[in-house]
Structures are given as structure tokens and as C-alpha cells.
C-alpha positions as CSV (number, residue, x, y, z in Angstrom):
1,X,-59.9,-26.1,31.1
2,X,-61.2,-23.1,28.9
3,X,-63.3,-21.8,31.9
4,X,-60.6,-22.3,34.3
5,X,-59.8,-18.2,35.8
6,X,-56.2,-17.6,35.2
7,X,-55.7,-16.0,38.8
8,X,-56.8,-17.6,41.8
9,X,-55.7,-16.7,44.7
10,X,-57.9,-19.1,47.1
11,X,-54.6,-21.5,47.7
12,X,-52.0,-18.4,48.3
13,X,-51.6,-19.2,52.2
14,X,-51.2,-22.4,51.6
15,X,-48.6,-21.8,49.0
16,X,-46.7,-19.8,50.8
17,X,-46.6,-22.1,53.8
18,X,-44.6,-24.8,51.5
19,X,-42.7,-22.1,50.3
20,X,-42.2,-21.3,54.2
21,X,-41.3,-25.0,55.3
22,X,-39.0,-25.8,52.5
23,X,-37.3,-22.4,53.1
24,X,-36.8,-23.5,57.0
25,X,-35.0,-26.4,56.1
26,X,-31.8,-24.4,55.0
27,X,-32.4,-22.2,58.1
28,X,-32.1,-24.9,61.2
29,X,-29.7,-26.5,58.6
30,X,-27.3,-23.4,59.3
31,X,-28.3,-22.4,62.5
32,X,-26.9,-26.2,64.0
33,X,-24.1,-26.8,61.6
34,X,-23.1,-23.0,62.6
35,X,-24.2,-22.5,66.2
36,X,-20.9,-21.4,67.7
37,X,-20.3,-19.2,65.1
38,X,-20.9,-15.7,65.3
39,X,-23.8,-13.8,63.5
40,X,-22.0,-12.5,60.6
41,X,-20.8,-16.1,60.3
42,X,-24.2,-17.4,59.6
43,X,-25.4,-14.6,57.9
44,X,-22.3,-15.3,55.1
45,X,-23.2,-18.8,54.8
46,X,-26.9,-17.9,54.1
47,X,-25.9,-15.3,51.4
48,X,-23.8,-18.2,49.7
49,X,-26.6,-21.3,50.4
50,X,-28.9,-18.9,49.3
51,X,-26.8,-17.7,45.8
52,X,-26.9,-21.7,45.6
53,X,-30.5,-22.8,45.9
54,X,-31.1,-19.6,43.5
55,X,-28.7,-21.1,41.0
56,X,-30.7,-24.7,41.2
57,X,-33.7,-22.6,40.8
58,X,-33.2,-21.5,37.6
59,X,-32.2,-24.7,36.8
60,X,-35.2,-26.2,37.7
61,X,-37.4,-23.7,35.8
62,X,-34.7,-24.3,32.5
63,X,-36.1,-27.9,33.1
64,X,-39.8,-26.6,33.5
65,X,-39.6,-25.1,29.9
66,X,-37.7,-27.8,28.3
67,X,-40.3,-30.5,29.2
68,X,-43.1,-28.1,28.5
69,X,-44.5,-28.1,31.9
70,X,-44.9,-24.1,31.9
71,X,-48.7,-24.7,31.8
72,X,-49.1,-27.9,33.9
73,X,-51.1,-25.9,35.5
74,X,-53.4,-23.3,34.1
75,X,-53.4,-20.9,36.8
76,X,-51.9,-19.2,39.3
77,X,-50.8,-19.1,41.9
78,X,-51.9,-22.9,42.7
79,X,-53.8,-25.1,40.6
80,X,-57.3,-25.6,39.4
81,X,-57.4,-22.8,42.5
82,X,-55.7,-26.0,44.9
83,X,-52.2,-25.8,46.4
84,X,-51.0,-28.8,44.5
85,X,-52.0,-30.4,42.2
86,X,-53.4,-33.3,44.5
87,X,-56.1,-31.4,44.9
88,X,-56.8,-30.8,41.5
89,X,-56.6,-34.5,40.3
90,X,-60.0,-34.3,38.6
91,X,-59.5,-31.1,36.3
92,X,-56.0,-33.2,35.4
93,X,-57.1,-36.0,34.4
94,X,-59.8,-34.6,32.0
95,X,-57.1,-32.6,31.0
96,X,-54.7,-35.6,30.8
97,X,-57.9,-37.7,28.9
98,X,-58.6,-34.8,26.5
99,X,-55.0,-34.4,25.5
100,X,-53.0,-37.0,26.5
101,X,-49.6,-35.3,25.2
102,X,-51.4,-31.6,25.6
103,X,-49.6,-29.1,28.2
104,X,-51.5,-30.5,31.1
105,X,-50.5,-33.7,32.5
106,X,-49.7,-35.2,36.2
107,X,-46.4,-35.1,35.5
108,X,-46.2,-31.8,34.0
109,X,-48.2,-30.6,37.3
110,X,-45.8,-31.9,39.7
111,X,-42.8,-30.1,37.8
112,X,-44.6,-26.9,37.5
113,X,-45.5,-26.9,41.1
114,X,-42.6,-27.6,42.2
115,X,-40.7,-24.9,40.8
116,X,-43.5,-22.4,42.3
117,X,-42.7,-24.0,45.7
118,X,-38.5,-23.4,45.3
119,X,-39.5,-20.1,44.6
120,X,-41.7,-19.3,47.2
121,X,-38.8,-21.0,49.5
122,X,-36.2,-19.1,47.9
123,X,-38.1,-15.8,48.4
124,X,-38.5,-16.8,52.1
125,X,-34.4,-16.7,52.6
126,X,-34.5,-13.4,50.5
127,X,-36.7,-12.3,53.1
128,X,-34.1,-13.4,55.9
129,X,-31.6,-12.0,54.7
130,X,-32.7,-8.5,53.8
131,X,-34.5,-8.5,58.1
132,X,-30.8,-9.9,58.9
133,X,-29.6,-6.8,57.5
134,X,-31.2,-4.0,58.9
135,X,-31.0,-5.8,62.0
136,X,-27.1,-5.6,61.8
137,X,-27.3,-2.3,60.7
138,X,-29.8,-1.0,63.9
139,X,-27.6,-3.0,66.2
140,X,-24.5,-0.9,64.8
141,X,-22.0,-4.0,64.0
142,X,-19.8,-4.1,61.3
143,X,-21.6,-4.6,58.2
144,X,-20.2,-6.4,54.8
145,X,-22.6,-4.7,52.8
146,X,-25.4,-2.2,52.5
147,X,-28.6,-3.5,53.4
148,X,-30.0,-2.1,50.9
149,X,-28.5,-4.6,48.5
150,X,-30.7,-7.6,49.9
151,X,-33.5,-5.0,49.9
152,X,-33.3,-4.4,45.9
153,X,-32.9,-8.3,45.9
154,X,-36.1,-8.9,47.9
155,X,-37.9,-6.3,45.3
156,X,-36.2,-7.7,42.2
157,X,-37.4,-11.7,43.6
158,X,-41.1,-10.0,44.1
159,X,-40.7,-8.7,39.9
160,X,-39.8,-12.1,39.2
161,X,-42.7,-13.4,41.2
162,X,-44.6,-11.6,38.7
163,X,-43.3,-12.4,35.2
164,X,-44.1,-16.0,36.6
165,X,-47.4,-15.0,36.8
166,X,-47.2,-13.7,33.4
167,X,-45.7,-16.6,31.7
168,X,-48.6,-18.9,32.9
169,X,-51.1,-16.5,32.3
170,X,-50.1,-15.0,29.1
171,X,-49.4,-18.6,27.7
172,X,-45.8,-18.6,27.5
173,X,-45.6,-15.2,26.1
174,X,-42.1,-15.7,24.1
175,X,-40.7,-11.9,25.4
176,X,-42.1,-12.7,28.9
177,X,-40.7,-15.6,29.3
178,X,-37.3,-14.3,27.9
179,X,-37.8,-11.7,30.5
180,X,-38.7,-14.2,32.8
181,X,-34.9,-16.3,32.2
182,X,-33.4,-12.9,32.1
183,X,-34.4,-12.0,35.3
184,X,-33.3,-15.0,36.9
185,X,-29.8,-14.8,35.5
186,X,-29.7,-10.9,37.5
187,X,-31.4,-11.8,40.7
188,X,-28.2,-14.2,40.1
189,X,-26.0,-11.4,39.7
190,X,-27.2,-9.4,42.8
191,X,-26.7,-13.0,45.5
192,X,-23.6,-13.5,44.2
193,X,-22.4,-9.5,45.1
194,X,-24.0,-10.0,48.7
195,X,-22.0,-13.9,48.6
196,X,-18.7,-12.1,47.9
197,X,-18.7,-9.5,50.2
198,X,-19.6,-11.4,53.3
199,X,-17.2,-13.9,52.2
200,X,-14.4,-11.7,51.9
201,X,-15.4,-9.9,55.0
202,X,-15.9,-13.1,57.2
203,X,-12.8,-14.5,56.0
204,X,-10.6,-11.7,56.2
205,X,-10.0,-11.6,51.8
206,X,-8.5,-8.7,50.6
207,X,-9.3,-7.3,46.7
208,X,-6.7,-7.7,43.9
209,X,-5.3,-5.1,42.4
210,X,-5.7,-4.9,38.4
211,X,-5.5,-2.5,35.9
212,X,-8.7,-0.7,35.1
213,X,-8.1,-1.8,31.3
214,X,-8.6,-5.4,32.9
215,X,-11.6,-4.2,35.0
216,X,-12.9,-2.7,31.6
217,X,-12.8,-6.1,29.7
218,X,-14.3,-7.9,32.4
219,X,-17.2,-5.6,32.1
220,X,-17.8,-5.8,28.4
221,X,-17.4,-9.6,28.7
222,X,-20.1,-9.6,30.8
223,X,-22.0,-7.7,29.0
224,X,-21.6,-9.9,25.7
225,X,-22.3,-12.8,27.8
226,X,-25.6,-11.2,29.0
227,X,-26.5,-10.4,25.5
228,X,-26.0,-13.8,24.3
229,X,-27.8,-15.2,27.2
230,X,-30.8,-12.7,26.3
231,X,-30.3,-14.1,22.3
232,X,-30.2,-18.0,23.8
233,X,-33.7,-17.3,25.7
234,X,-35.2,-16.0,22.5
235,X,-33.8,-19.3,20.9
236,X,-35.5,-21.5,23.7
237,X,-38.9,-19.4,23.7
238,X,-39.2,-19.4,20.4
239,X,-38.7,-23.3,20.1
240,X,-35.6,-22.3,17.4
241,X,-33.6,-24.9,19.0
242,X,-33.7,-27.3,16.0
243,X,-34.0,-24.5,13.1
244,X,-30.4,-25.5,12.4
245,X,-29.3,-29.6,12.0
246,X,-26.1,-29.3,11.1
247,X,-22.7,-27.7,12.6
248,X,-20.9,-25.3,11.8
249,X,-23.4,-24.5,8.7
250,X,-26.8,-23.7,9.7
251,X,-28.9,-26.6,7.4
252,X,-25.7,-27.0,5.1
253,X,-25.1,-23.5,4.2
254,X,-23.1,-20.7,6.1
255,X,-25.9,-18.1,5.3
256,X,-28.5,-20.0,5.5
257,X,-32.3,-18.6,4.3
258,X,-33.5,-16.6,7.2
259,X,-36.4,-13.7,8.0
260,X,-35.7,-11.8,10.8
261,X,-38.9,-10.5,11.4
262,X,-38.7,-13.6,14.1
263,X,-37.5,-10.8,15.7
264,X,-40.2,-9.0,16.3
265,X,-40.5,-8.8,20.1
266,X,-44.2,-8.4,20.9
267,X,-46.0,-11.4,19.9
268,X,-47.4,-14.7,20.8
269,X,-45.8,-18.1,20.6
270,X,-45.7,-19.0,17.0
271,X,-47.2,-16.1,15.5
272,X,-46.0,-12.9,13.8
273,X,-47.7,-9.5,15.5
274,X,-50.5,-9.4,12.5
275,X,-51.6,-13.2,13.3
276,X,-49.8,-14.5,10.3
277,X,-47.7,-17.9,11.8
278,X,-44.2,-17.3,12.3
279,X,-41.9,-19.2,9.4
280,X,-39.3,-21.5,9.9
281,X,-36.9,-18.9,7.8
282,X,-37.6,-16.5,11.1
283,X,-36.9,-19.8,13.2
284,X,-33.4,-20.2,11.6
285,X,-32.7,-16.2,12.1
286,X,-33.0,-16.3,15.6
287,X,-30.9,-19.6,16.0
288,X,-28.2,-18.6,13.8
289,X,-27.8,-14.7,15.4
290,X,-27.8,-16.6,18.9
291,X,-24.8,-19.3,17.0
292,X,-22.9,-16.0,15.4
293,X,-22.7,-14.0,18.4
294,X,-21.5,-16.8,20.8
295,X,-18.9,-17.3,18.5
296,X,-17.7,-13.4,20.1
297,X,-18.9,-14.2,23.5
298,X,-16.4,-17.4,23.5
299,X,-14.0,-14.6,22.1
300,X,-14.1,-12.9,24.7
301,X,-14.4,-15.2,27.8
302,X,-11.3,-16.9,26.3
303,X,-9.2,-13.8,26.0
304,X,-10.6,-12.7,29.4
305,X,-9.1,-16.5,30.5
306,X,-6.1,-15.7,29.1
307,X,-5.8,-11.7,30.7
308,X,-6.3,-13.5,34.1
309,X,-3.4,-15.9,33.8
310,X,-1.0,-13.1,35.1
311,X,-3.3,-12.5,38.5
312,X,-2.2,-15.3,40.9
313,X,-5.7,-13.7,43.1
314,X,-7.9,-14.6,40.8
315,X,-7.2,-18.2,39.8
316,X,-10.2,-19.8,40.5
317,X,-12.3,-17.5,39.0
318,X,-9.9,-18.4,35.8
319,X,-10.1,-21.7,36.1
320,X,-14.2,-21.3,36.4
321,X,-14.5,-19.1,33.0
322,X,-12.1,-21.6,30.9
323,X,-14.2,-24.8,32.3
324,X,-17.5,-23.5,31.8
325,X,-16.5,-21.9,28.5
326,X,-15.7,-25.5,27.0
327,X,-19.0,-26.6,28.8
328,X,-21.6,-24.3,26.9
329,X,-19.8,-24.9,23.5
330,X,-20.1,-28.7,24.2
331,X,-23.6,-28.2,25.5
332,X,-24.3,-25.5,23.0
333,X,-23.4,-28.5,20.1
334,X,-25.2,-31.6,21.5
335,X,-28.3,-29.5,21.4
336,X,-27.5,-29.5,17.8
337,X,-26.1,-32.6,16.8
338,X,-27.4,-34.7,19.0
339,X,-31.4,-33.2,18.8
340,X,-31.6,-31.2,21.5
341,X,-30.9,-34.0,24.9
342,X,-32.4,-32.7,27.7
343,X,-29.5,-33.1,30.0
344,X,-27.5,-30.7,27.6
345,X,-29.9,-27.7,27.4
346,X,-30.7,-27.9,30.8
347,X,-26.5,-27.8,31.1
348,X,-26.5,-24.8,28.4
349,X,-29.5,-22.5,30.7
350,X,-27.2,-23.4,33.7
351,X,-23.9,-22.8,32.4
352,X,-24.8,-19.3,31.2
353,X,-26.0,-18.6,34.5
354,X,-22.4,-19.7,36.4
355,X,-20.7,-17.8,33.7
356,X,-22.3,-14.6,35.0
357,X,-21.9,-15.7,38.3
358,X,-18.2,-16.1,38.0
359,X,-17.2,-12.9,35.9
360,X,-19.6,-11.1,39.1
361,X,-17.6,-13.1,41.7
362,X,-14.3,-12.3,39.6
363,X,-15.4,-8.3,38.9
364,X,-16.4,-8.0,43.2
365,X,-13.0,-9.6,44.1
366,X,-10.5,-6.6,42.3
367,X,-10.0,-3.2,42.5
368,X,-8.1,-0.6,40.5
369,X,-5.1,-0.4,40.6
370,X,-3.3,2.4,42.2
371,X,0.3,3.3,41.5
372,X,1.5,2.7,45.1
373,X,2.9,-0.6,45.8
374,X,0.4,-3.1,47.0
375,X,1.4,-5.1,50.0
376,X,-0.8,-7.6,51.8
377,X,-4.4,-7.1,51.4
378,X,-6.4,-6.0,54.7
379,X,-10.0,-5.9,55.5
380,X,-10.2,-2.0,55.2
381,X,-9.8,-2.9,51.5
382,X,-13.0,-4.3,51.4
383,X,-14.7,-2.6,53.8
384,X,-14.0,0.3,51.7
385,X,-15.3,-1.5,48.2
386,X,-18.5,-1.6,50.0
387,X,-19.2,1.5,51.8
């Protein structure tokens, strides 16, 4: 396994092909459940199936990490140079033999694979959608929004392609593979602009009107939200999970014994920049920082909750935060309490991503407000958001 070259590029086609298949299941999917429907039509219900299968991407690759499986296989972009790891049965099994609990297995393979596969698929309906665009735009139809929106997606996708790379290849690199969640959570971000807009345009939607002190606080809420998504990916890559046993004292104390030079950003797994192993005090820093500050992200969410109460337009969105709120504090405890279930972190990765989904579906739905009364809401409204 020591000889085995981190990049080999021999099964790419091949990869990309699976990619390419699973990708056209979605597409026929659409094009016969959709077939009298116009092209804009179709081209919102991609934007939104695609926001979707992104969302169970990142959910997948939440469950990668949590069953170590980041290295089932040792290279990239197949493995042992084959496009699954069928072909590379051999390698496995000595792998498996050597180290029967080590970070290669069959199983761990399979999971690893898999994700590479969603995300070659995923990248494929990125791809649609950004040659959908321009298409639109050269034919001169209306257009929801600036191709150039799917075009920064399809870049931002290729960027996460990357870090993917890295994470294998840098051996689970803790600030690449913080990077790594990170970028998943804004590739997020940018689907779910493109989902709103052709929703709202398809369907006719107007924007609600809200003060920009509202539109303010929904900003900065997402922005604590992001930073406490960024602190919970340094918990999970740094294996902190389990540096505090009990709730709400961290190990029976509310200041526990911590070193925050686990904060140190450019380092391997386990190990301080000089070489020196990292110490649990370090371990208990970064768990209890991520603990403090969610106690003002939940702040926050639950004022925003409360804010929205008074805009009838943005119910659901409401409804969204408040649910998945009580969700990553439930989540967010088992992992504690109950020793870190795998059902429950996988829940806590994926209900930090819908949180930032919903604020950027709730923050692409308003406006500010103007002091002319507002009567019914008309498409120029959003055409306008999005010119």
C-alpha cells in the first residue's frame, strides 16, 4: 500500500462515465415526468433536483468521514489505479489482511467510491445546467437568472473536485478536509440561489417586503451559522467529538482544562505543526469553542424564528429554521451523551447544511422594503432581484 502512487489517472474515463450514467438518470427522469412542460419548466425542476442530490451528497461524504472510509482507497481518482474497487480486490484484501480494522477495507472501498461516483454525477447536472443557461440566454428567452451563476457553480464544483483530491492524498489533512465540508455547505449556498429564482420565476412568486434591519439579521445569522459550521468541521476533523462526556459541563466542569494551540490550522491529523502529538487539553478546546458558540448561533436562529413570525410570506422558511434548530441541538447532544451514534452526526453535518439552505432560500425570497405601499407581488419583482 506504501508504494501505491497517490494520483492515477489510468481509470478517469471510466470514472467519469459512472459519474455520466448516474447523472442521466435524473435527466430522462425529468425530461418524461416534464415533457409537456416548457423549457424553463424543466430547467427549474433540475436547478431544485439538482440543490437536492447536492444536499444528499454532502450527506453521503458526512457519512464517508464518520465511518473512516476517507482512505478506502489510497488514490485518486479510482483505486489501486481501477475504477472501482472490483478491480482492485487484490491490493484490498492485503490491505484488509494486514490491517483488518486499518483505513482500507471492502467496505470502506465501496463507501468511498461511491461518494466519488455522486460527485462525478452531480458535477454532470452542474454541467447541464450552466450549457442550459447560455443556451437560454443565446436563444434570447426570458431568463430567471444570470448564467453566470451556474457558471461560478460549475467552477466552484471543479474546486471541490480538488480538495477531494487533497483529502485522499494529503491523508485527511484536518484544514483540507474542513475546507473540503466547507465548501460543500457553499456550493449548497449557490444551488439553492439558482432553485429560488427559477422557482419564483416559473411559478409566478413575488418577493416579500421586509425591513432592511430584518434583511441585516438574516445576514449575520447566517454568517454565525457559517462560522459554527466551520468550528463543527474542525470538531469532526480533529476527532474532538468525544473530548467532552458530559452536558452541559465539558468533563464535569464549565471551564474545563483546555490548550488551544488545537487550533493551530496547518498541521496533520493528530499532530501539533512541530511534530509533537496534539493533547487531549487541545481536543477539549476545540469541542468546547464549537459547544460555546452554538450556544449564540441557536441565539440567533431562534430570535430570527421569532422576527419572522410577523411575515405571513415567509412561513415556511420559519417553520424550517425553528424545526431544524431543535434538530442540531438534539443531534448536537446525542453525539455527546449517547457517544457519538452515527445516525445523529450524520443528522448534525446535514442539518447545518439545511440551515444554510433555508436562511439562503429565506434571504432570496425578500426585498427591502420601500415606503410605498406594497400590493400584490408581480413577476417584475423578481425579475428585477435578478437582473
Amino acid at each position: 500500500m506504501n508504494s501505491q502512487d497517490l494520483y492515477d489517472f489510468a481509470p478517469l474515463a471510466r470514472v467519469l462515465l459512472t459519474g455520466a450514467i448516474i447523472a442521466l438518470g435524473p435527466i430522462v427522469w425529468i425530461w418524461w415526468r416534464h415533457r409537456g412542460a416548457t423549457p424553463l419548466k424543466r430547467l427549474q425542476v433540475l436547478a431544485v433536483l439538482t440543490l437536492f442530490l447536492s444536499f444528499d451528497l454532502v450527506m453521503f461524504g458526512a457519512f464517508t468521514r464518520l465511518t473512516d472510509s476517507g482512505l478506502g482507497c489510497p488514490d485518486w481518482p479510482g483505486c489501486y489505479g481501477s475504477a472501482s474497487p472490483l478491480g482492485a480486490h487484490s491490493e484490498i484484501s492485503a490491505a484488509q489482511e494486514a490491517m483488518p480494522t486499518g483505513p482500507v477495507t471492502h467496505g470502506k472501498a465501496w463507501v468511498e467510491m461511491i461518494h466519488r461516483y455522486l460527485a462525478t454525477a452531480v458535477g454532470g447536472l452542474i454541467i447541464v445546467l450552466t450549457v442550459s443557461a447560455w443556451l437560454r440566454r443565446r436563444q434570447g428567452g426570458p431568463e430567471p437568472i444570470s448564467p453566470w451563476w451556474p457558471t461560478a457553480t460549475l467552477v466552484w464544483v471543479l474546486i471541490q473536485g480538488a480538495f477531494g483530491a487533497l483529502t485522499v492524498t494529503m491523508k485527511l489533512f484536518p484544514a483540507i478536509v474542513t475546507l473540503h465540508l466547507l465548501g460543500g455547505t457553499v456550493l449548497l449556498v449557490l444551488l439553492c440561489v439558482q432553485a429560488t429564482r427559477q422557482t419564483q420565476f416559473a411559478d409566478n412568486l413575488g418577493l416579500v417586503p421586509v425591513s432592511r434591519a430584518l434583511r441585516y439579521g438574516m445576514a449575520v445569522v447566517a454568517l454565525l451559522v457559517f462560522v459554527q459550521v466551520t468550528l463543527g468541521g474542525w470538531v469532526s476533523t480533529n476527532y474532538a467529538v468525544l473530548a467532552c462526556t458530559t452536558f452541559p459541563t465539558c468533563n464535569g466542569a464549565w471551564w474545563p482544562a483546555m490548550n488551544f494551540e488545537g487550533f493551530q490550522i496547518w498541521r496533520a491529523l493528530g499532530f501539533l505543526p512541530d511534530g509533537s502529538h496534539i493533547s487531549f487539553e487541545a481536543l477539549v478546546a476545540i469541542h468546547y469553542v464549537h459547544r460555546l458558540f452554538a450556544y449564540v448561533a441557536i441565539a440567533g436562529l431562534l430570535w430570527l424564528g421569532w422576527r419572522l413570525r410577523t411575515v405571513p410570506g415567509l412561513a415556511p422558511q420559519r417553520r424550517w429554521l425553528i424545526g431544524l434548530t431543535v434538530l442540531q441541538f438534539a443531534t448536537g447532544l446525542s453525539n455527546v451523551v449517547l457517544d457519538w451514534p452515527i445516525v445523529a452526526a450524520v443528522l448534525h453535518t446535514g442539518g447545518a447544511a439545511a440551515i444554510m439552505v433555508v436562511l439562503t432560500w429565506a434571504w432570496c425570497s425578500t426585498k427591502p422594503e420601500t415606503g410605498r405601499s406594497v400590493g400584490h407581488n408581480t413577476r417584475r419583482d423578481t425579475d428585477r432581484a435578478v437582473a
